[in-house]
N, C-alpha and C positions, 0 to 999 in steps of 0.2 A: 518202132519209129518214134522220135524225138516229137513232143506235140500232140500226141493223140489224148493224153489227160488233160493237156491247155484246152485242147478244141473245143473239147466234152463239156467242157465245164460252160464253155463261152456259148456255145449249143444251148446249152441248159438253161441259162440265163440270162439268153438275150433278151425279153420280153422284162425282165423286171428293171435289167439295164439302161434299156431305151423309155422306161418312164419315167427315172431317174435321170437321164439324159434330159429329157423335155423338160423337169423339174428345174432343171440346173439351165436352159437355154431362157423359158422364161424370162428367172430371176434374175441372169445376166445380161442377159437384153432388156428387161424391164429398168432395173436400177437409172440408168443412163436415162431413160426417158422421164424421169423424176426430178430428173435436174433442173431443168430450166422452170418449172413450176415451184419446187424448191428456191431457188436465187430470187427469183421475181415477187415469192412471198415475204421477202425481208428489207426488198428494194422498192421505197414507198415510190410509187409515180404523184407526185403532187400536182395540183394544178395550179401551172401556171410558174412551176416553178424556175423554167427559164428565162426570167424578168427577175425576178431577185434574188438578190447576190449577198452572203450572208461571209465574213471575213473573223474567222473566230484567234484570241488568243492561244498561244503558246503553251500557256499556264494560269493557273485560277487568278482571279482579279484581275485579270491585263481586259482589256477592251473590247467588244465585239462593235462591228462596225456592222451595219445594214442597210444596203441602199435599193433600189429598184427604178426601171423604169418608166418614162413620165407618162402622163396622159394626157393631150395638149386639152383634153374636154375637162377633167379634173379643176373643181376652185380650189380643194384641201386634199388631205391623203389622213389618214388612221391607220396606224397598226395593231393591232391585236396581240396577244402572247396568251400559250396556253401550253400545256405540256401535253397532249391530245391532240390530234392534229387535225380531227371532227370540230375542234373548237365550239367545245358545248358549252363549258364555264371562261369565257376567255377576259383577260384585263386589257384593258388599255393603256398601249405602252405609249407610242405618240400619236398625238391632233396638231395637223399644221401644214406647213406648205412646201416643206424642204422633200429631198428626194433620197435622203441617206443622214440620217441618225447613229451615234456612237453611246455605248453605254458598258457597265460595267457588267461581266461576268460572277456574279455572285452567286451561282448556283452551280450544281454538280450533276443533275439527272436532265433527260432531255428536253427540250424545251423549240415549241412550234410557232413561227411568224407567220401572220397572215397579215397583205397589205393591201389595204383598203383605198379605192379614188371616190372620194366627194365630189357629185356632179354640181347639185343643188340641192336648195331645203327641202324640193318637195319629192326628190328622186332615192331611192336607197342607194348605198352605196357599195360600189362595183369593186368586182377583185380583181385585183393584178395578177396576184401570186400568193405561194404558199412555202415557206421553206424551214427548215429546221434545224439545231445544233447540232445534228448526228446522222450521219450517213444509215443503213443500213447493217444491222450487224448481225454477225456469224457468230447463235451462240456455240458454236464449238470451241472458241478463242478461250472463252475464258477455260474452258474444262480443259484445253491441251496444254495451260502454263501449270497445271499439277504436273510435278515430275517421272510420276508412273506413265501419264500416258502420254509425254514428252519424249520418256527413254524409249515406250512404243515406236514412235516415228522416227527416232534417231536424231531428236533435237529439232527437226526442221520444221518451221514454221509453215505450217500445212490450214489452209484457207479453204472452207466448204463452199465457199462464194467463187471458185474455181473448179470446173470438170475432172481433173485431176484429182483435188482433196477431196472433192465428192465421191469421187469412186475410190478411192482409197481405201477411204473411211467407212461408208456403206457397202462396199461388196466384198471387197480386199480382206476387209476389218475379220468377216466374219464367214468369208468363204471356205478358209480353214476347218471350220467346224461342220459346214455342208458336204463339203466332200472330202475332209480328212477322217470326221466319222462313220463315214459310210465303207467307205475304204476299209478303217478301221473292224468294221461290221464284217462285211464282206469277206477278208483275210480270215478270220476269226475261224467264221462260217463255214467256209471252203476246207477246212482240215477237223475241224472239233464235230461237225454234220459224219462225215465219215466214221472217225469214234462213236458216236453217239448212236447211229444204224448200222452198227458192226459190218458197214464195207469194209475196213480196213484189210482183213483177211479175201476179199473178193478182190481188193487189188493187187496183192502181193501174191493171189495163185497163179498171175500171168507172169511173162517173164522181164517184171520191170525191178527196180533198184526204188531204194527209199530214197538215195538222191537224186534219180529222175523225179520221182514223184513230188517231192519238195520244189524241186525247179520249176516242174510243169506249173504247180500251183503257183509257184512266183513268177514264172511267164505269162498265167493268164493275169493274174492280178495288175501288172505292166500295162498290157493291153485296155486295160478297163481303162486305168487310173489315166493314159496316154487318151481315149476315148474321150474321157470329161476333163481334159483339160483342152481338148482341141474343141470341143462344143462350146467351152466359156470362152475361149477364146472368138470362137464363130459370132455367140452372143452378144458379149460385151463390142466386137468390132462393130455389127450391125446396130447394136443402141446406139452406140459412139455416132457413127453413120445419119441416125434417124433426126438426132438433134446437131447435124452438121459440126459437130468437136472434134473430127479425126484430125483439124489442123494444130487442136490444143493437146490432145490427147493420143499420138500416135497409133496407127496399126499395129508398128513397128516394137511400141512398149506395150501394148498389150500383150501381144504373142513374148516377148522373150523375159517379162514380169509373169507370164503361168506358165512359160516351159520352167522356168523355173521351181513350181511348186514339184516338178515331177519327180524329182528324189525324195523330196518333203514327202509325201505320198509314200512312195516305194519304201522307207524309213518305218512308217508307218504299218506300212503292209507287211513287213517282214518280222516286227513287234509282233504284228497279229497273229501270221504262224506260229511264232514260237511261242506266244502263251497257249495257244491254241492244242501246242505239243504237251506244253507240261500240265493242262488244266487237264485236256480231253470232255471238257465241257463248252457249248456255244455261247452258256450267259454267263459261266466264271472266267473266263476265256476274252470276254467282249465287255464284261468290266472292269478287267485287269488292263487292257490297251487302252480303254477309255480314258480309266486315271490316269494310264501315260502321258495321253494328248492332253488331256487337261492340266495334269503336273509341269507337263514343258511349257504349257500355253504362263501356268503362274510364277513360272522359273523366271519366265522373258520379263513378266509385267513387275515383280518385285525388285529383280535385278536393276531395274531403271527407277528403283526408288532414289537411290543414294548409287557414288562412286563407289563406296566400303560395300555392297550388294552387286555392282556389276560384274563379279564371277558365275554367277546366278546365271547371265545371260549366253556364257560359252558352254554351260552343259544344256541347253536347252536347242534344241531344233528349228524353234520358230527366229531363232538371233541366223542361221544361215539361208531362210525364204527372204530376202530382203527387198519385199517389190519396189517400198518406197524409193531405193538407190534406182530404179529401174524407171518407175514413174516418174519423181521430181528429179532424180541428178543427171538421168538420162547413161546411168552404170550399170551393164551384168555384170554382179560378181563372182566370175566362174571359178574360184577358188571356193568360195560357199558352195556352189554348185557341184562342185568334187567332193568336196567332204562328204556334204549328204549322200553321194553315189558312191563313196569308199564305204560309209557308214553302215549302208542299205545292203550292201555288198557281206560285210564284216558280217553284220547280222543275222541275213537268210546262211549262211556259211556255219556260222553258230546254231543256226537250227539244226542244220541237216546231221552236224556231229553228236546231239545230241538225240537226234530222232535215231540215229543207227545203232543209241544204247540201248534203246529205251524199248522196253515190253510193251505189246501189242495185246489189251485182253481180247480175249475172244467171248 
C-alpha cells in the first residue's frame, strides 16, 4: 500500500518536527512584533515639535526658513542650533522678536533647532519647540543603493520604515536559510541514515520497488515542507495581527508570498535525495546540498551585480521565490511557480533512474 514508508517516517519524526515547528512559529511571529519598536527608534518624537515649522531647500546653499509659534507672554524668542538634539554644546543662531528667521544652508550633516520664549530677566527661558533638518532615517536606504542588494529586491525601493520592507527584509531575507536548510538536512537524512544502518536491504525484502521507496520519501518530505510553511504562515499572519498591519501587510500576501516557497523547498528536497544517493553518506551528502543552496543563494546576489552577470540569476532558484512581486507588487508569479514544480519534478525523477542502477552494499 502506497504510503506506508511516508507514514513511518512522519511517525518517526514528529517530535523533532514539531520543535522545529515552534522554532519557526516563534521567529515568525516574533519578527512582526519588532517592528513598531524598530520605526519608533528612528522616529525622534521631539518636543514640542508641532509649533515649529522648519522649510528646508531643494539644494545646498538655497535657504532654510524657520518659524514657530508665538507666545503672547514671550518679550524675545532665542534660537539655539546644535547637531545633537540633547543640545549640550548648542550656538546661538538668533536673539530677537521676530517669529521666523531665513538663513543659509551651509552645511551637510544634520543639524537641530531649539526655540526658545524670553519671558523676562529674571525668568529662564521657556521652550516652544524642538525640530530638525532631517527626518528619521532607514539606515537600510543607503546599503540597498549597492546594486547587489538592489538586484536582491528587483530594483524596488523597499523602506524598513514600512511593515512590508520590514518583513521582507528581516524574515523573507533569511527565511530561506531556516527552513531551506533544514529541509535540506532532513532529505539528506531520510535516505543516506538507511545506507548508513544497512536498512537498505530490510527494505527491499518486502515487496516494494526502489521507485516507491524514492516517492515515499519525497512524499513525506512534501508534507513537512507543506507543514512549515503553513506554520509561518499561521506565525507571520498573527504578528501581522498583534501590531494591527494586516491592513498594510495582507493575509492574503502572506499566504501566497510562502505558498510560494513550496517548490523552492521540494527543489531542494529532491537535491537532497539524490546526493544522498550517490554519497550514501549523511554529512557528505548534507554538504554537498548545502553548497547547492548556498551556490544558488551566490548565483542570485552576484547576478544583480551588473547586467553582463544577470545570466547568474536564471540558473539560480532563489530568481523564481520572488516574494517581493508578492509583497510590494501585489504579483504571484505562477510561471516561477511552475518551473520550480517542473524542476522538483525533473529531479526527484532523475534520482529514482539513477537509484535503479545503482548497487546496494550490504
Amino acid at each position: 500500500m502506497f504510503g506506508r514508508i511516508a507514514f513511518m517516517e512522519l511517525r518517526t519524526g514528529w517530535k523533532g518536527l514539531l520543535i522545529f515547528g515552534l522554532l519557526v512559529l516563534i521567529v515568525s511571529a516574533g519578527i512582526p512584533m519588532i517592528f513598531p519598536t524598530y520605526r519608533d527608534s528612528l522616529i525622534e518624537e521631539m518636543e514640542g515639535a508641532s509649533k515649529v515649522h522648519l522649510e528646508l531647500p531643494d539644494e545646498q546653499g538655497g535657504m532654510i526658513t524657520l518659524s514657530w509659534e508665538p507666545l503672547e507672554t514671550a518679550t524675545s524668542y532665542m534660537v539655539l542650533e546644535d547637531n545633537r538634539s540633547s543640545m549640550v554644546t548648542p550656538n546661538i543662531k538668533y536673539m530677537g522678536n521676530e517669529t521666523s528667521i531665513t538663513f543659509e544652508k551651509d552645511f551637510e550633516e544634520k543639524r537641530y533647532y531649539a526655540v526658545m520664549a524670553v519671558l523676562d530677566e529674571t525668568s529662564d527661558p521657556v521652550l516652544i519647540g524642538i525640530t530638525a533638518t532631517e527626518k528619521g532615517e532607514d539606515p537600510f536606504q543607503e546599503l540597498l543603493k549597492n546594486p547587489a542588494y538592489a538586484g536582491f529586491t528587483g530594483g524596488r525601493n523597499i523602506s524598513m520604515l514600512e511593515v512590508k520592507g520590514f518583513v521582507a527584509l528581516e524574515y523573507y531575507g533569511w527565511a530561506w536559510m531556516l527552513t531551506g536548510l533544514f529541509i535540506a538536512y532532513l532529505s539528506v537524512s531520510l535516505i543516506a541514515s538507511d545506507f548508513e544502518n544497512k536498512r537498505m536491504d530490510v527494505m527491499f525484502s518486502a515487496p516494494i520497488s526502489r521507485r516507491r521507496y524514492l516517492l515515499e520519501k519525497f512524499t513525506a518530505m512534501s508534507v513537512i515542507a507543506l507543514f512549515i510553511v503553513l506554520v509561518q504562515i499561521a506565525g507571520l499572519t498573527s504578528g501581522l495581527a498583534s501590531i494591527n498591519a494586516l491592513n498594510e501587510f495582507s493575509a492574503n500576501a502572506v499566504l501566497l508570498s510562502l505558498i510560494g516557497s513550496l517548490p523552492f523547498l521540494m527543489v531542494i528536497a529532491a537535491v537532497g535525495i539524490a546526493t544522498a544517493i550517490f554519497s550514501q553518506k549523511v554529512r557528505t551528502g548534507m554538504g554537498i546540498t548545502f553548497a547547492f543552496v548556498f551556490a544558488e543563494f551566490f548565483l542570485y546576489t552576484f547576478g544583480g551585480f551588473s547586467k553582463s552577470l544577470e545570466w547568474m540569476k536564471t540558473i539560480s532558484i532563489f530568481k523564481y521565490w520572488d516574494y517581493f512581486s508578492v509583497i510590494i507588487d501585489d504579483l504571484f508569479k505562477t510561471g516561477d511557480f511552475l518551473i520550480l514544480t517542473l524542476l522538483a519534478i525533473v529531479l526527484i525523477i532523475a534520482a529514482i533512474r539513477v537509484f535503479q542502477k545503482k548497487d546496494i552494499p550490504t
